[in-house]
Each structure stands twice: as structure tokens, then as C-alpha cells.
Backbone bond lengths (Angstrom), bond angles and torsions (degrees), N, CA, C in turn:
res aa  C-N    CA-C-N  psi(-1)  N-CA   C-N-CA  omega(-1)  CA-C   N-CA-C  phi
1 X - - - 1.445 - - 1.525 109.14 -
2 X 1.478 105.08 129.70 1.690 113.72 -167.03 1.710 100.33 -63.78
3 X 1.276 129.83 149.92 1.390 128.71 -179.69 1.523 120.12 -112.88
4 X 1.558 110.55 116.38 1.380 105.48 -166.99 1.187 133.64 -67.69
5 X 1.368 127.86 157.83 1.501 122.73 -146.53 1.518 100.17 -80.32
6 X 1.028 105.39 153.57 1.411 115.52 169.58 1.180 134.52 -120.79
7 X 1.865 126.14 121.34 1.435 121.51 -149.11 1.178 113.21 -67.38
8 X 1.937 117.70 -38.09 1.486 129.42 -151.38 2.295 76.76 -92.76
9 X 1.276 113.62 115.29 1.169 135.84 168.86 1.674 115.41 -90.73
10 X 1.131 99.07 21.70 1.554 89.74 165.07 1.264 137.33 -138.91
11 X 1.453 94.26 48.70 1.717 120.34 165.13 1.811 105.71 -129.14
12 X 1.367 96.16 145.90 1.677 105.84 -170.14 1.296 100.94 -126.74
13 X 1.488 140.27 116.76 1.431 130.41 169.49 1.690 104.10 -90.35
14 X 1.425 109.30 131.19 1.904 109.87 157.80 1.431 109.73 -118.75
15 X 1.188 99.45 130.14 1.838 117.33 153.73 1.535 110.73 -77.78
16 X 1.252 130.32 121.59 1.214 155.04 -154.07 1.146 110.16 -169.13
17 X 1.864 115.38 114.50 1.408 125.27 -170.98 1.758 101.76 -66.83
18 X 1.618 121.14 156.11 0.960 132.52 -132.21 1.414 93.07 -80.33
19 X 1.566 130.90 -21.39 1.759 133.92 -156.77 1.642 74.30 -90.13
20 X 1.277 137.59 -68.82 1.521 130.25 -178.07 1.381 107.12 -17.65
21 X 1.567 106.92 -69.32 1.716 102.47 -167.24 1.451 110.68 -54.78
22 X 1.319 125.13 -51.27 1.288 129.46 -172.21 1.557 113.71 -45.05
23 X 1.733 107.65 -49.63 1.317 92.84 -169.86 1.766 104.39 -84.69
24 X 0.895 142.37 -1.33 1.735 150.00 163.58 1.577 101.39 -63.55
25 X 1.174 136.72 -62.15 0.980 166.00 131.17 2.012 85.34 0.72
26 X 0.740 98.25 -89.11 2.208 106.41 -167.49 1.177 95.31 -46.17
27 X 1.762 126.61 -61.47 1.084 112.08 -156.63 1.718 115.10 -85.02
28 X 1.091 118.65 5.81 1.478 136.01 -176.79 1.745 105.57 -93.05
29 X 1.261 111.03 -42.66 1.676 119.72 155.26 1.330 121.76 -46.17
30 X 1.726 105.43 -65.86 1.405 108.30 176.31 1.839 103.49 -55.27
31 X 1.208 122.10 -67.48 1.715 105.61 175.21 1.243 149.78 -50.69
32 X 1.757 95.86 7.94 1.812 131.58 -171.71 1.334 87.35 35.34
33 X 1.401 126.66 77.67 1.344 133.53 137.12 1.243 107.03 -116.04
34 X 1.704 113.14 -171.50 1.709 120.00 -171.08 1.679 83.37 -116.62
35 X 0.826 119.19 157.75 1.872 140.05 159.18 0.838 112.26 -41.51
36 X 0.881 138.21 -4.14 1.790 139.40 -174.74 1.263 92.01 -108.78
37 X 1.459 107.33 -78.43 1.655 108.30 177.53 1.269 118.76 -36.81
38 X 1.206 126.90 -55.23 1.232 129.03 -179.09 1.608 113.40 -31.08
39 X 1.416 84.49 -82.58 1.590 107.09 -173.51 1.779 106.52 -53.49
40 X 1.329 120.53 -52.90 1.528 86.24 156.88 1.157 179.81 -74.72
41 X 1.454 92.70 -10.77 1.774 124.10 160.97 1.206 105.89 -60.06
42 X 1.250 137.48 -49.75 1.760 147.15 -165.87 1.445 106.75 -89.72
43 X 1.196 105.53 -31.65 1.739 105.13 162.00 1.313 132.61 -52.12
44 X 1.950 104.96 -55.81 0.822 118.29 -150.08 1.817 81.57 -100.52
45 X 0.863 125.55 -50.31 1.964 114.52 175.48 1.803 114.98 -43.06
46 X 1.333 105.78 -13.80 1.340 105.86 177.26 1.519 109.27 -108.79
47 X 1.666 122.21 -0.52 1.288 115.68 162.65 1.565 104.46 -71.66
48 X 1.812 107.34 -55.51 1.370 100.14 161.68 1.437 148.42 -4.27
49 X 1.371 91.18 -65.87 1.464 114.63 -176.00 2.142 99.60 -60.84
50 X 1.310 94.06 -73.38 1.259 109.33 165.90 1.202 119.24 -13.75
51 X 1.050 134.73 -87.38 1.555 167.30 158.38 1.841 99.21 -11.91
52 X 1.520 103.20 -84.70 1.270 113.44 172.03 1.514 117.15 -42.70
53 X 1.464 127.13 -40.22 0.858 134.55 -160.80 2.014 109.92 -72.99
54 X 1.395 96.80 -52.11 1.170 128.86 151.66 1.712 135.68 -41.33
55 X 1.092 117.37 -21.77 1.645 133.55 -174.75 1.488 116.39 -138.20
56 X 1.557 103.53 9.40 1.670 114.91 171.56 1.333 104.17 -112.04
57 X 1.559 103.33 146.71 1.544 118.42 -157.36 1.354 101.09 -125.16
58 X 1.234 123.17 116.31 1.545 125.03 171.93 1.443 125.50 -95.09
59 X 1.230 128.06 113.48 1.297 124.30 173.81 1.351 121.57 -100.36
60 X 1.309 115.88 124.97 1.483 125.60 166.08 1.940 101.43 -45.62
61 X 1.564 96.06 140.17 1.406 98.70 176.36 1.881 129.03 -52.76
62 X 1.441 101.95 -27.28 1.258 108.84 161.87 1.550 114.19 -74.22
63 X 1.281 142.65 -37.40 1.670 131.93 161.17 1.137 80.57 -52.31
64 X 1.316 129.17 -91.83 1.880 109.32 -131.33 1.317 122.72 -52.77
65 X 1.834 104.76 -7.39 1.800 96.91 -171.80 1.731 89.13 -90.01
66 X 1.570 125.36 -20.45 1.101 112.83 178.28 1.274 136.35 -64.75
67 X 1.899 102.43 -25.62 1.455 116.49 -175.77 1.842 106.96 -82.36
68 X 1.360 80.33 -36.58 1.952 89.18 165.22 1.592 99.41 -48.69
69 X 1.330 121.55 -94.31 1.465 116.78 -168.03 1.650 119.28 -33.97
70 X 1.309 104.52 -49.20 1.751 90.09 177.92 1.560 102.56 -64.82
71 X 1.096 133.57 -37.14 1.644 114.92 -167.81 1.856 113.68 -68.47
72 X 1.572 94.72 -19.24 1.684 92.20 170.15 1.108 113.59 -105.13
73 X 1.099 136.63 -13.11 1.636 152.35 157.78 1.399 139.35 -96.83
74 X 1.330 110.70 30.76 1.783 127.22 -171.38 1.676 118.63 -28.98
75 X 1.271 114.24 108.63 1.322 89.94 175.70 1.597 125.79 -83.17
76 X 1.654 115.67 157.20 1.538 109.98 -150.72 1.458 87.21 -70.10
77 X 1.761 87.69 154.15 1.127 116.90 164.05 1.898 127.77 -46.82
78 X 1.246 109.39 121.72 1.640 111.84 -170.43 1.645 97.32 -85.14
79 X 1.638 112.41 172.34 1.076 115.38 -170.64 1.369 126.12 -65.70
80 X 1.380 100.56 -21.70 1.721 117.68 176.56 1.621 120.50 -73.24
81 X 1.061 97.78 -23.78 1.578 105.62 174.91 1.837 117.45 -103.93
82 X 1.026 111.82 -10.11 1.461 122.48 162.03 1.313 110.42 -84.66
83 X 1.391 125.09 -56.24 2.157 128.01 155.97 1.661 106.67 -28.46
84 X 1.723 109.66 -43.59 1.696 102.41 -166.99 1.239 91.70 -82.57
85 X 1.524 136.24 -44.73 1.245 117.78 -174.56 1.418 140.39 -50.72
86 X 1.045 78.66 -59.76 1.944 98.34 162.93 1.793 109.04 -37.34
87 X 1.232 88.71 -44.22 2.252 96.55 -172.59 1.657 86.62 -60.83
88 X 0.994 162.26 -49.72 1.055 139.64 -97.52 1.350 80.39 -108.36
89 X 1.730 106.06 160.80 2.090 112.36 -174.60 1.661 85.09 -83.59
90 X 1.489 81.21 131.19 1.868 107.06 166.79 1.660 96.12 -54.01
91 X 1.411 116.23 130.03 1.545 116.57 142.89 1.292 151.23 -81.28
92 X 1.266 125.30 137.84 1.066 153.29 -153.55 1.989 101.75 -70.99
């Protein structure tokens, strides 16, 4: 049975086989935190990680000297991008 949504969003239920809980459970003791705490500080520092990890862009030293040169050296605008410009609403 589908479960209805709920407005107040700040409760999370997990199903987690029972050796999971136990050891979350140990290492949340050893950090004299509660299970909740636990699991969300380490959760949420590893969305972090995630996230950041995910939306960072590495360039080999040859890209970055390349992106350097086009940003001081633009090449002109082609016909397709002068057509989009023009479309765009005049500002106010």
C-alpha cells in the first residue's frame, strides 16, 4: 500500500538488515552519539563529499592554458550565435 506524503519532511524511515543496525549502533556508541545522530552527520558529510565530488571539474594543465586563451582571445562570433542573439528580448 502506496504511503501518503507527508508535509512536515523531517523524519526519514530506513530498512536496514539487522547486522547493519548493530554495527551503526557500535560505532555510534563508540562516538557517544545516539543513531540518529550518528547516521546523520556521516550521511550527510558523505552527500557532501558526493556532491562536491560530482560538480568539480578538473583540467589537465594544457585545458586550463586553453580555457585561459579563449577567455582572452574569444573567437568571433559565428552566424548562429549572432541569429540567437539578436532573438533574445531587448532589455529594459
Amino acid at each position: 500500500m502506496p504511503r501518503v506524503a507527508v508535509e512536515d519532511n523531517n523524519r526519514m524511515s530506513l530498512r536496514i538488515p539487522a547486522d547493519e543496525k548493530a554495527m551503526l549502533l557500535r560505532a555510534a556508541a563508540l562516538k557517544h552519539r545516539d543513531l540518529s545522530e550518528f547516521v546523520r552527520e556521516h550521511s550527510v558529510d558523505a552527500a557532501k563529499a558526493i556532491i562536491r565530488e560530482e560538480e568539480h571539474i578538473s583540467l589537465s594543465h594544457r585545458d586550463s592554458l586553453r580555457v585561459l586563451d579563449l577567455l582572452e582571445n574569444p573567437p568571433k562570433p559565428n552566424a548562429k550565435l549572432v541569429s540567437a542573439a539578436k532573438a533574445l528580448p531587448k532589455r529594459k
